[in-house]
DRENPA-3360 file (N, C-alpha, C; in nm, 2 decimals, always signed):
BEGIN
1 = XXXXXXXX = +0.08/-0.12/+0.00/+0.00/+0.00/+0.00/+0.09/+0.12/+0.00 ~ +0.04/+0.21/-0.10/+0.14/+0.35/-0.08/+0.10/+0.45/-0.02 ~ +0.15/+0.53/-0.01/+0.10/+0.65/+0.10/+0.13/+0.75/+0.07 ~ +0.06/+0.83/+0.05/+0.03/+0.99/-0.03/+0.04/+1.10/+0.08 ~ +0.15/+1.18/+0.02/+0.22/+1.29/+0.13/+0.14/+1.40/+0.06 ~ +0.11/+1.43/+0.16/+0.01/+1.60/+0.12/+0.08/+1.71/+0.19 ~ +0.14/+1.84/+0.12/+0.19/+1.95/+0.19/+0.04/+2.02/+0.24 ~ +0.01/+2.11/+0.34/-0.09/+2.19/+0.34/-0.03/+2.29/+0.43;
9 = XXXXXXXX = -0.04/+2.38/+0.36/-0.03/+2.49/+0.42/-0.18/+2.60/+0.55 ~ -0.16/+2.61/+0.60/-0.21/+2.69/+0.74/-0.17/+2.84/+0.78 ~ -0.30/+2.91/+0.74/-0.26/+3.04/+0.74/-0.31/+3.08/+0.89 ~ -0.24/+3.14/+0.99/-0.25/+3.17/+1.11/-0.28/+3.34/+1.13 ~ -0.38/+3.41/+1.15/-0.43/+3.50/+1.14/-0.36/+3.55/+1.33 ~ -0.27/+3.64/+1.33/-0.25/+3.68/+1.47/-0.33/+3.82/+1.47 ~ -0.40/+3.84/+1.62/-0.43/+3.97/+1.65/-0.34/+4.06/+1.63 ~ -0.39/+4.20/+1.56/-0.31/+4.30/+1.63/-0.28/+4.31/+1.77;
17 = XXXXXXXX = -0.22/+4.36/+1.83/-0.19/+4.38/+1.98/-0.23/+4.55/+1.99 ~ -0.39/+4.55/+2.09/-0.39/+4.70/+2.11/-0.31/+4.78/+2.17 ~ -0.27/+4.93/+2.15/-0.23/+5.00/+2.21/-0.30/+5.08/+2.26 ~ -0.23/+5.11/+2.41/-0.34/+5.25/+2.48/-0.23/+5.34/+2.51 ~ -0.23/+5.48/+2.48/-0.14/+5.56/+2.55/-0.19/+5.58/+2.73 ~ -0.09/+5.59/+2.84/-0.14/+5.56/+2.95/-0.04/+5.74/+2.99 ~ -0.11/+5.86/+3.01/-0.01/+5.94/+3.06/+0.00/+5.96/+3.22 ~ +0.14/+6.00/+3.24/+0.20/+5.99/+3.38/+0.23/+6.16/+3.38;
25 = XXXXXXXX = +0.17/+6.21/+3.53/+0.24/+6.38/+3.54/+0.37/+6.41/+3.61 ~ +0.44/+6.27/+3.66/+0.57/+6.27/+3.71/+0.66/+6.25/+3.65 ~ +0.81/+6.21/+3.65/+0.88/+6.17/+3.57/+0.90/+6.02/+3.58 ~ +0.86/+5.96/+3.67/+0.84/+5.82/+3.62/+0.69/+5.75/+3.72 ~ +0.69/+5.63/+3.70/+0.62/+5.55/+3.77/+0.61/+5.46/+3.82 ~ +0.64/+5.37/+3.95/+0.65/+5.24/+3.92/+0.53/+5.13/+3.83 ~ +0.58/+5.00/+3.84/+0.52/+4.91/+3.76/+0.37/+4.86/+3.84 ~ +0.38/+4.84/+3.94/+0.25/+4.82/+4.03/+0.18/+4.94/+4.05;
33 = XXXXXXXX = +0.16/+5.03/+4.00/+0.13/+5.17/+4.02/+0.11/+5.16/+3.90 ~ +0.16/+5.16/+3.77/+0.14/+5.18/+3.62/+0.01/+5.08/+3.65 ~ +0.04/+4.94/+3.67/-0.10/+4.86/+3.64/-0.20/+4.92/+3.69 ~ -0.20/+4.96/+3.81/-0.31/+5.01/+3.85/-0.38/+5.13/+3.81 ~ -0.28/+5.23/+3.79/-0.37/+5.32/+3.70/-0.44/+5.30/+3.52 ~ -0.41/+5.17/+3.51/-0.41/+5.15/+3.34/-0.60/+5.06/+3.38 ~ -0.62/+5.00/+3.52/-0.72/+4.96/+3.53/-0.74/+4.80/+3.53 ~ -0.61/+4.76/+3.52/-0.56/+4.62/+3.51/-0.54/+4.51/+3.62;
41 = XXXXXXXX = -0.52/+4.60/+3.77/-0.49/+4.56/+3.90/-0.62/+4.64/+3.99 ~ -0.69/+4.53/+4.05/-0.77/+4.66/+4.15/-0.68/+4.69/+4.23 ~ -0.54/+4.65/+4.29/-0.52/+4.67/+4.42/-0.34/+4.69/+4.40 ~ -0.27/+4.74/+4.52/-0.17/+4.70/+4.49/-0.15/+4.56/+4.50 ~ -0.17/+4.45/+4.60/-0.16/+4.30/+4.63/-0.22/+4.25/+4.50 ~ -0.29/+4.30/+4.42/-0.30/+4.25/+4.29/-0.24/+4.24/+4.18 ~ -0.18/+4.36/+4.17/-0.03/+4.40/+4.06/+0.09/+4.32/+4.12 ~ +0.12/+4.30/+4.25/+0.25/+4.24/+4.32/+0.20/+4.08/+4.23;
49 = XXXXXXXX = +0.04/+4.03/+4.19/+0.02/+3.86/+4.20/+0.06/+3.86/+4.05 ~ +0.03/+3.98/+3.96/+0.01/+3.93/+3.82/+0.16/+3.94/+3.77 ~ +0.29/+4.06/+3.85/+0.41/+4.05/+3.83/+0.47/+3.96/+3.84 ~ +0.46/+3.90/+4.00/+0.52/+3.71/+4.04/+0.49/+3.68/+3.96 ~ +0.36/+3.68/+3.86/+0.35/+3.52/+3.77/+0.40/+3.52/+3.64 ~ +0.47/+3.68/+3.64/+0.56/+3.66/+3.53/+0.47/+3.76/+3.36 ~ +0.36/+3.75/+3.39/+0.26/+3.78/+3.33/+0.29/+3.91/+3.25 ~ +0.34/+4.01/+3.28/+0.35/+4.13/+3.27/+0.52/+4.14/+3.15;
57 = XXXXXXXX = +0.51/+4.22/+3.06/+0.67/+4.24/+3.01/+0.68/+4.37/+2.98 ~ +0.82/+4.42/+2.97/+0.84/+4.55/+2.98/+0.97/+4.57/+2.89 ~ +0.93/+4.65/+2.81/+1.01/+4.65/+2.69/+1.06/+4.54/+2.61 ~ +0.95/+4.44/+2.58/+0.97/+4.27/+2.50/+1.02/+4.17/+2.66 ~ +1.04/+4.23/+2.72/+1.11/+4.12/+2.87/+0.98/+4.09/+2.96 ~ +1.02/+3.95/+3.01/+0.90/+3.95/+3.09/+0.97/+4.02/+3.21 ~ +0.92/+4.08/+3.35/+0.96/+4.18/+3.44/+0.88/+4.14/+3.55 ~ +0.98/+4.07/+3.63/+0.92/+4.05/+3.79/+0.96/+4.10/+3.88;
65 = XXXXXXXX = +0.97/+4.25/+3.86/+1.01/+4.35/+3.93/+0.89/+4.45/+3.96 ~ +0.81/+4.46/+4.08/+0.66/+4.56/+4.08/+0.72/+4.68/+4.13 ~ +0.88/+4.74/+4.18/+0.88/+4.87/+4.16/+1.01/+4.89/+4.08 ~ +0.93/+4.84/+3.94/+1.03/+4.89/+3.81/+1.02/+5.02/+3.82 ~ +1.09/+5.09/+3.75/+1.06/+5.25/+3.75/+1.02/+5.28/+3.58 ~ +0.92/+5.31/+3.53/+0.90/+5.33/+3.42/+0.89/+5.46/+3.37 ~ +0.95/+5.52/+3.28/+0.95/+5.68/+3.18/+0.88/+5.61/+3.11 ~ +0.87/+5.78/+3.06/+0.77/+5.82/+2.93/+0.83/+5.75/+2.77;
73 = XXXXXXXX = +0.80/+5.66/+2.69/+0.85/+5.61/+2.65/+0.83/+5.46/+2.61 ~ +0.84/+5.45/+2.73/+0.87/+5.30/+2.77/+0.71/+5.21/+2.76 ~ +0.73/+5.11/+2.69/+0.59/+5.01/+2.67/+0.55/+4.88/+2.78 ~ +0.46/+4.86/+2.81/+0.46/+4.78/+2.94/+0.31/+4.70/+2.84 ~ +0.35/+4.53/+2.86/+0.21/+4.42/+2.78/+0.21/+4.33/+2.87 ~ +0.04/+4.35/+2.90/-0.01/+4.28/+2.96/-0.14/+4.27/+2.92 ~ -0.21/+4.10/+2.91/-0.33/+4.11/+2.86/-0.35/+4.08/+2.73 ~ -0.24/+4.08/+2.63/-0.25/+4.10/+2.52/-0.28/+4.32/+2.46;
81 = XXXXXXXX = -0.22/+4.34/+2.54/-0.29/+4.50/+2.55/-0.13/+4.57/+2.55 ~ -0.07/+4.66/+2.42/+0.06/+4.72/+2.51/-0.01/+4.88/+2.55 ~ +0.05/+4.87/+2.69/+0.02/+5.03/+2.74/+0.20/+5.10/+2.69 ~ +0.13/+5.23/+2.63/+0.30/+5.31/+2.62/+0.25/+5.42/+2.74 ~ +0.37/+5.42/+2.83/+0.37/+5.54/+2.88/+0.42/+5.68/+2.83 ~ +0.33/+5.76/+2.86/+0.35/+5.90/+2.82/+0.35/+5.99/+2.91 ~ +0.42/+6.14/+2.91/+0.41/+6.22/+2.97/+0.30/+6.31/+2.95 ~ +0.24/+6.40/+3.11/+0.13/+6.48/+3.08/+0.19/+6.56/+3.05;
89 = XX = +0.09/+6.64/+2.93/+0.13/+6.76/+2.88/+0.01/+6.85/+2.89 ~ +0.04/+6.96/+3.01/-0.05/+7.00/+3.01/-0.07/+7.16/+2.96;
% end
């Protein structure tokens, strides 16, 4: 009996990844503090649980650090969601 090889190709449709600008009126912020103002953490003990698990990356790295210090600039993904931080301009 012969056996018939079939190539098939598989087109994989990836999400865009949304952006939100998140602005900050200091010069930086930390990372348990960014989550929480982006609406992502209710709590600080909640941002400390989703950092531990690694969950969170900061500039393409994952970051288990909850008082990163983050500028204006700088992109923080979580969720499938990247927040950029921005400066207020007021």
């Amino acid at each position: 009996m012969k056996q018939i090889k079939k190539k098939v190709k598989i087109k994989v449709r990836r999400k865009e990844k949304e952006r939100i600008g998140i602005e900050i009126s200091t010069n930086f912020i930390k990372l348990d503090s960014f989550l929480k103002l982006c609406g992502e953490a209710e709590s600080g003990g909640h941002a400390k649980n989703i950092i531990a698990q690694g969950q969170v990356r900061v500039k393409d790295e994952v970051c288990l650090q909850r008082g990163k210090k983050l500028y204006p600039g700088d992109e923080v993904e979580f969720n499938n969601i990247i927040y950029m931080v921005k400066s207020y301009e007021a």
